[in-house]
C-alpha positions as CSV (number, residue, x, y, z in Angstrom):
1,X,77.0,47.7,46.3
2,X,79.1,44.8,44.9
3,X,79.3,41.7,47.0
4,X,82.3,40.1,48.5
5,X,81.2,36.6,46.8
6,X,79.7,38.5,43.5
7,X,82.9,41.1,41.9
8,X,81.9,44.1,39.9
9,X,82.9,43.6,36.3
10,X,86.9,44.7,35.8
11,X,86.9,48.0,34.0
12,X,90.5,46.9,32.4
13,X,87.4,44.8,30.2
14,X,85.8,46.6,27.6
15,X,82.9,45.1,25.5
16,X,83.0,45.0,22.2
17,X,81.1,47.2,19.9
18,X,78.1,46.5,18.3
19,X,78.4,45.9,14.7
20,X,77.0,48.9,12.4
21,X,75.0,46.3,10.0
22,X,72.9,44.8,12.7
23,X,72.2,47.9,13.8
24,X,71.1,49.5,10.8
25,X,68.4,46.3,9.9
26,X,67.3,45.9,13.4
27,X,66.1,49.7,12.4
28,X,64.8,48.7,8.8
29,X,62.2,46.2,10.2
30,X,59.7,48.2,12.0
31,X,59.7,50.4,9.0
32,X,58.9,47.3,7.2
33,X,56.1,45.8,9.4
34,X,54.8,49.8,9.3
35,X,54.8,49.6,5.9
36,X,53.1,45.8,4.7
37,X,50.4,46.6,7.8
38,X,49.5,49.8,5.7
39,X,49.7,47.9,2.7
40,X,47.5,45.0,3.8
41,X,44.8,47.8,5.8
42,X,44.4,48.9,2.4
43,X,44.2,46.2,0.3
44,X,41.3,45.3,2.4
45,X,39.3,48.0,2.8
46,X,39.6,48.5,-1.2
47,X,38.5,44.7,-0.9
48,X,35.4,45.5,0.7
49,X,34.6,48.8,-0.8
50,X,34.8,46.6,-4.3
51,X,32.4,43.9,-2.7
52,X,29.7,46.6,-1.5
53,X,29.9,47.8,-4.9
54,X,29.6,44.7,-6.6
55,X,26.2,44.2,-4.6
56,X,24.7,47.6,-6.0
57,X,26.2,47.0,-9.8
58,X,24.2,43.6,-10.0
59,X,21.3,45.4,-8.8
60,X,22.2,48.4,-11.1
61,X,23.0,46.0,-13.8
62,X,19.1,44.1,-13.2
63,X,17.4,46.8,-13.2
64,X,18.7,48.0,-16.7
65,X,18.2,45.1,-18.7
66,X,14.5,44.7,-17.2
67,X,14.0,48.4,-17.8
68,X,15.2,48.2,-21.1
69,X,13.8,44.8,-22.6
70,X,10.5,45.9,-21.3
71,X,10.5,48.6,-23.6
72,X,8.2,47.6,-26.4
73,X,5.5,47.1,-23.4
74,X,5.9,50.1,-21.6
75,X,5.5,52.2,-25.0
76,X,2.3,50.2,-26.1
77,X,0.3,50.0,-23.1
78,X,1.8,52.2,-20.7
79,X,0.2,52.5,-17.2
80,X,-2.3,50.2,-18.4
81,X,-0.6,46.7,-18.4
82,X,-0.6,47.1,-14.3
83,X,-4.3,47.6,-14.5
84,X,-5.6,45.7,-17.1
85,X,-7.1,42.2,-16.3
86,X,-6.9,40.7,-19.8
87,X,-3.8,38.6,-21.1
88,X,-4.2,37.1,-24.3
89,X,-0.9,36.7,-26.1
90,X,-3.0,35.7,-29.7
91,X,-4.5,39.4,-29.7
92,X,-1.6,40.8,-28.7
93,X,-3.2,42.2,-25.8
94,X,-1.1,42.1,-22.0
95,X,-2.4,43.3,-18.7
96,X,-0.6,42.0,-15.7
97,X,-3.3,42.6,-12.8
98,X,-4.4,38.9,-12.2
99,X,-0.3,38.0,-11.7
100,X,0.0,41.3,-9.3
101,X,-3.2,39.8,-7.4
102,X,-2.6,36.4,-7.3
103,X,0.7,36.8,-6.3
104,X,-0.5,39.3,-3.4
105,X,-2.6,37.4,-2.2
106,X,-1.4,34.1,-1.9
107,X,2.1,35.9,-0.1
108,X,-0.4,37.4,2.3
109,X,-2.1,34.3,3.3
110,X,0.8,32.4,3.5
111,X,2.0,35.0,6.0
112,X,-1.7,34.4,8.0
113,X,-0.7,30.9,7.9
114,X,2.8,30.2,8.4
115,X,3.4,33.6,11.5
116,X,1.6,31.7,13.9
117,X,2.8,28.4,13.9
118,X,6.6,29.7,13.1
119,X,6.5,32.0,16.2
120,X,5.0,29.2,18.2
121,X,7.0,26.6,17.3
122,X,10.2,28.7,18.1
123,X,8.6,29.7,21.4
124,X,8.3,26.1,22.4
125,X,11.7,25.6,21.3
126,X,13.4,28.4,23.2
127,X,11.2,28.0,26.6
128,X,9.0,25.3,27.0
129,X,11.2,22.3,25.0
130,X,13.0,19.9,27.2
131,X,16.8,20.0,26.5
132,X,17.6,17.0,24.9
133,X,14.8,17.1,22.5
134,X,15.9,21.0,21.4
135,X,18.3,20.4,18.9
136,X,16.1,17.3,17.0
137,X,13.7,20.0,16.9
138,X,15.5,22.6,15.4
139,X,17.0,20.1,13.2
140,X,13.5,19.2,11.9
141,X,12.5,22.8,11.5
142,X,15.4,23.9,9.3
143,X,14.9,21.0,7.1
144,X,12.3,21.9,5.8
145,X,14.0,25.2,4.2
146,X,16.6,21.9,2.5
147,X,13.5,20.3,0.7
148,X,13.8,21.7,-2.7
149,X,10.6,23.3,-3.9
150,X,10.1,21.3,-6.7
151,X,9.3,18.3,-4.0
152,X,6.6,20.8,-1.9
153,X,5.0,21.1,-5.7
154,X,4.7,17.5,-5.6
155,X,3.2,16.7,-2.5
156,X,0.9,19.4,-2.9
157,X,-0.4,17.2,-6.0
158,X,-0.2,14.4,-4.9
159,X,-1.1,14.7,-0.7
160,X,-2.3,18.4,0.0
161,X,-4.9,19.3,-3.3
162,X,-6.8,15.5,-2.7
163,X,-6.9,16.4,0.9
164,X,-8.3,20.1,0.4
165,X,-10.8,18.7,-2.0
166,X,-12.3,16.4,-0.2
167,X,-12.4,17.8,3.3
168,X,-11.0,20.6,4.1
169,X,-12.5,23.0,1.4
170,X,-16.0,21.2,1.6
171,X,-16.0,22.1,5.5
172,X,-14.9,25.5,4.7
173,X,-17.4,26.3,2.4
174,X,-20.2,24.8,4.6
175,X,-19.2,26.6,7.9
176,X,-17.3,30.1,6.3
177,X,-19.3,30.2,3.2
178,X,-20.8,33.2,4.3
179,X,-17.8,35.3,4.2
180,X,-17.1,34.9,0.2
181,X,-13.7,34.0,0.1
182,X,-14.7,29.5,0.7
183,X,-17.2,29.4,-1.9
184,X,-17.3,28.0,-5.7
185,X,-16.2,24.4,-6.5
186,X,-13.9,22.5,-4.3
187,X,-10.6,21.9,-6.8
188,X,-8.2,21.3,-4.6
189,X,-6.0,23.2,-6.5
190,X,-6.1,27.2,-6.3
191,X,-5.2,30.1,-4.5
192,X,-5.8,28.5,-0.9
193,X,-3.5,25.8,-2.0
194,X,-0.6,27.9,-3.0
195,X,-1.1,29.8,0.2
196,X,-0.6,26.6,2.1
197,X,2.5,25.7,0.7
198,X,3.8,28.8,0.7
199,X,3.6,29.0,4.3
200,X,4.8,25.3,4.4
201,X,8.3,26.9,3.1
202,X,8.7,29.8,5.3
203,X,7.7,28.6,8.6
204,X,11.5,27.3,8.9
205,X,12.9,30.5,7.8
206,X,10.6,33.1,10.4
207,X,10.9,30.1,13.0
208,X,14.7,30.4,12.9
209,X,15.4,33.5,12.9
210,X,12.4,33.6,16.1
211,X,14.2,31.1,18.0
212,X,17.6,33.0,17.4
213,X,16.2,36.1,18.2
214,X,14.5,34.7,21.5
215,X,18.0,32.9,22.5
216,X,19.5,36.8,22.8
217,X,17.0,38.0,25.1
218,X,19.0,37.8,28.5
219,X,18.2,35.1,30.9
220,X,17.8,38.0,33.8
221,X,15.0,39.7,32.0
222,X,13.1,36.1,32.5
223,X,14.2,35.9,35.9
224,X,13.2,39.3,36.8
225,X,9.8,39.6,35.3
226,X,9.2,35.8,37.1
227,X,10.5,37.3,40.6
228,X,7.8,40.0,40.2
229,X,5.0,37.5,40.2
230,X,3.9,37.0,36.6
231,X,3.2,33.2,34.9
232,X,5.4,31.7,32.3
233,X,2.8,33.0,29.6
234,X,3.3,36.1,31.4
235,X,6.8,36.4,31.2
236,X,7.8,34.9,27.5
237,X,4.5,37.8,26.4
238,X,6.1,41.0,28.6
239,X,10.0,39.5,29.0
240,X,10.5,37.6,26.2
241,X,8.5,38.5,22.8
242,X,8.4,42.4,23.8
243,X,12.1,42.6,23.6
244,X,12.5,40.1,20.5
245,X,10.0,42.2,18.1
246,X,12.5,43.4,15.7
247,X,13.9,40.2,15.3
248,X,10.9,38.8,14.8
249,X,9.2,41.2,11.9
250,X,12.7,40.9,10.3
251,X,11.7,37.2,10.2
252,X,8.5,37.8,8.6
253,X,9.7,40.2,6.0
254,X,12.8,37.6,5.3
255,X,9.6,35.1,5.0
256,X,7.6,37.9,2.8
257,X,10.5,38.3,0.4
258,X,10.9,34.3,-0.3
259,X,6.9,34.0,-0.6
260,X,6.9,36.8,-3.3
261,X,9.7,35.3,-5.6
262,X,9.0,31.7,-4.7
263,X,7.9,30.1,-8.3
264,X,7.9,26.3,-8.4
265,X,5.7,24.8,-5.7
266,X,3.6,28.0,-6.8
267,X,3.1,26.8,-10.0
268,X,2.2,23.4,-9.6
269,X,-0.9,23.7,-7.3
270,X,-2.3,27.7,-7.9
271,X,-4.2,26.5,-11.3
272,X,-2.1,29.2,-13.5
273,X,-5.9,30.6,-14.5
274,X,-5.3,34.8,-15.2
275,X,-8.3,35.7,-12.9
276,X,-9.3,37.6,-10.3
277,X,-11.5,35.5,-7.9
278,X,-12.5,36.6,-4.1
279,X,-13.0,32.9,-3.5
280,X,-10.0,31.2,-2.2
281,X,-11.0,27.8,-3.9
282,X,-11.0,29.5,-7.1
283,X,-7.4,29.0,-9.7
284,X,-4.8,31.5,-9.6
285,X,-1.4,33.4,-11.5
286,X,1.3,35.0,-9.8
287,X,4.2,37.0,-11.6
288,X,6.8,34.0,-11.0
289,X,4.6,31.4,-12.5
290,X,3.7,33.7,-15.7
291,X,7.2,34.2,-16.6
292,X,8.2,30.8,-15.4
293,X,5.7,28.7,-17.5
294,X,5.4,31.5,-20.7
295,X,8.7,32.5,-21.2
296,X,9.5,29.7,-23.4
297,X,7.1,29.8,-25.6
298,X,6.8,34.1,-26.2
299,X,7.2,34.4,-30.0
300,X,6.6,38.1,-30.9
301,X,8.6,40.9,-29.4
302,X,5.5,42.2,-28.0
303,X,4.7,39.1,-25.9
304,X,8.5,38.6,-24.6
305,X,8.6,42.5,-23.3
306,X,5.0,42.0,-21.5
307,X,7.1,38.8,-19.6
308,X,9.9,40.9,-19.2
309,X,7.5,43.6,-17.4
310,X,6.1,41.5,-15.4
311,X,9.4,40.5,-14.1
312,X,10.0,44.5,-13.8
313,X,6.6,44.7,-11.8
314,X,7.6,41.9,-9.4
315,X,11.0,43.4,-8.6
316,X,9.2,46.5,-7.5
317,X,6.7,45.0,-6.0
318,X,9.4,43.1,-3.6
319,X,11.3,46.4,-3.0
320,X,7.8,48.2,-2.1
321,X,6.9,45.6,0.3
322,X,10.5,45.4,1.8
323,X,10.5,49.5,2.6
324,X,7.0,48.9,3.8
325,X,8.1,46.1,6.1
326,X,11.1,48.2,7.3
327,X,9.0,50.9,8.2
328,X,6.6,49.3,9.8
329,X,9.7,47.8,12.6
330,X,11.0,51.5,12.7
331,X,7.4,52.4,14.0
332,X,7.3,49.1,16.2
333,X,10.6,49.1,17.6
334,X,11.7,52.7,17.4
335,X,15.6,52.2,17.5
336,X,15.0,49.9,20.4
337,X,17.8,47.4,20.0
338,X,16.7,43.9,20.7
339,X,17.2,42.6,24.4
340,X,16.5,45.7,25.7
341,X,12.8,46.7,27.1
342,X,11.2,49.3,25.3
């Protein structure tokens, strides 16, 4: 009902019509927005379908000019290059075992190494580090991935081969002689060197991705395992590292794959000797450092296709490992997302 103090409109009034032209755009423009949203949806997913399949035609693209540039080798020697232990470019005679070996090995010991330390470091970090001092820490850690690895090659001359050689390889051989792999002369330089600085440059990398993986466990899984009576060491083993495992194999294998290509630092302190030594002291080759330090100087067709297989077998050696690797957290983790207890 219309109040006294508030009249009803007069019917004698009549509004005036709305105008035709209005009308018609105000219709146009959801059609529009309709038709620039389905537009821009799929100019984007073309976008990304373009950028996956970018990824897989540089990968396509790598493999065919290693596959076919290492031709020459493939057809002389065959199955026998990955075998053979002799590489001497004036006989015209290639086989790349000492590079697959040296380059196994000195991956693998960084691994021993560097695992350790990076998972400890990033445990301190996450649990044990007072607050203020967590983010200097962290800071120190990833700069170490900054340092270029020309710079690690260089202290390793300088600092780290001086320092094996005069105590750290004589103690070994005196108290782990025994075992074979601390015996022979004390160089400095050789496979237990490259091993060090190897690990040197992928503690930052696994200790990161530790730490990161650590920070997403939820603070109630600490809390509860702590309310059930267990100690910190307790706790951070059961509550914490239990739940980050994924996280922290991907972190190795991420650690693996840069330890495999890394060429550099690798070059300047593993002796570049084509051998096959047990001892750890003893000089060393890997793949990287074959093709790094030879590639310039390969005359003959021959000799440039035995480089260029070598870079073939260190590309599938990476992808072997990597499957390996990923295998190995499907069996530990078994689709167990991280932060939840298996």
């Amino acid at each position: 009902m219309n109040s006294p103090m508030m009249p009803g409109p007069d019917p004698a009034v009549e509004l005036p019509p709305a105008e035709p032209a209005r009308l018609e755009v105000a219709a146009k423009v959801p059609r529009k927005l309709g038709r620039r949203s389905r537009m821009a949806d799929g100019l984007f997913h073309w976008a990304m379908v373009a950028c996956c399949l970018s990824v897989l035609g540089i990968v396509a693209l790598i493999v065919v000019e290693l596959v076919v540039h290492s031709r020459l080798s493939q057809h002389t020697f065959g199955w026998r290059f990955f075998t053979g232990d002799n590489w001497d470019p004036v006989a015209g005679d290639f086989g790349a075992l000492p590079f697959l070996y040296g380059t196994l090995v000195s991956s693998f010991l960084a691994l021993v190494l560097a695992v350790p330390l990076a998972v400890g470091v990033a445990i301190f970090i996450t649990e044990m580090c007072p607050h203020l001092l967590r983010g200097l820490l962290s800071f120190l850690v990833e700069l170490l991935a900054a340092i270029p690895s020309v710079i690690y090659g260089l202290w390793g001359i300088f600092v780290l081969a001086p320092l094996l050689r005069k105590d750290v390889q004589p103690w070994l051989g005196k108290r782990l002689g025994w075992t074979g792999l601390f015996t022979g002369p004390p160089y400095g330089i050789g496979m237990l060197a490259a091993g060090v600085i190897l690990a040197i440059m992928i503690i930052p990398i696994i200790a990161s991705i530790t730490r990161e993986m650590l920070t997403a466990v939820p603070q109630v899984q600490r809390e509860g395992v702590l309310a059930l009576g267990a100690t910190r060491w307790e706790m951070i083993r059961t509550g914490v590292l239990r739940n980050a495992r994924a996280g922290i194999v991907g972190g190795i294998i991420l650690g693996l794959g840069r330890a495999l290509g890394e060429t550099m630092a690798v070059t300047m302190v593993i002796g570049n000797s084509a051998q096959i030594a047990k001892s750890l002291f003893a000089p060393g080759y890997t793949m990287a450092a074959v093709i790094a330090n030879e590639f310039s100087e390969a005359t003959g067709n021959l000799y440039l296709s035995a480089l260029i297989e070598v870079g073939l077998a260190l590309f599938l050696v990476t992808i072997v490992v990597n499957i390996l690797a990923r295998l190995l957290v499907w069996t530990v983790t078994r689709g167990t997302p991280v932060g939840t207890h298996a």
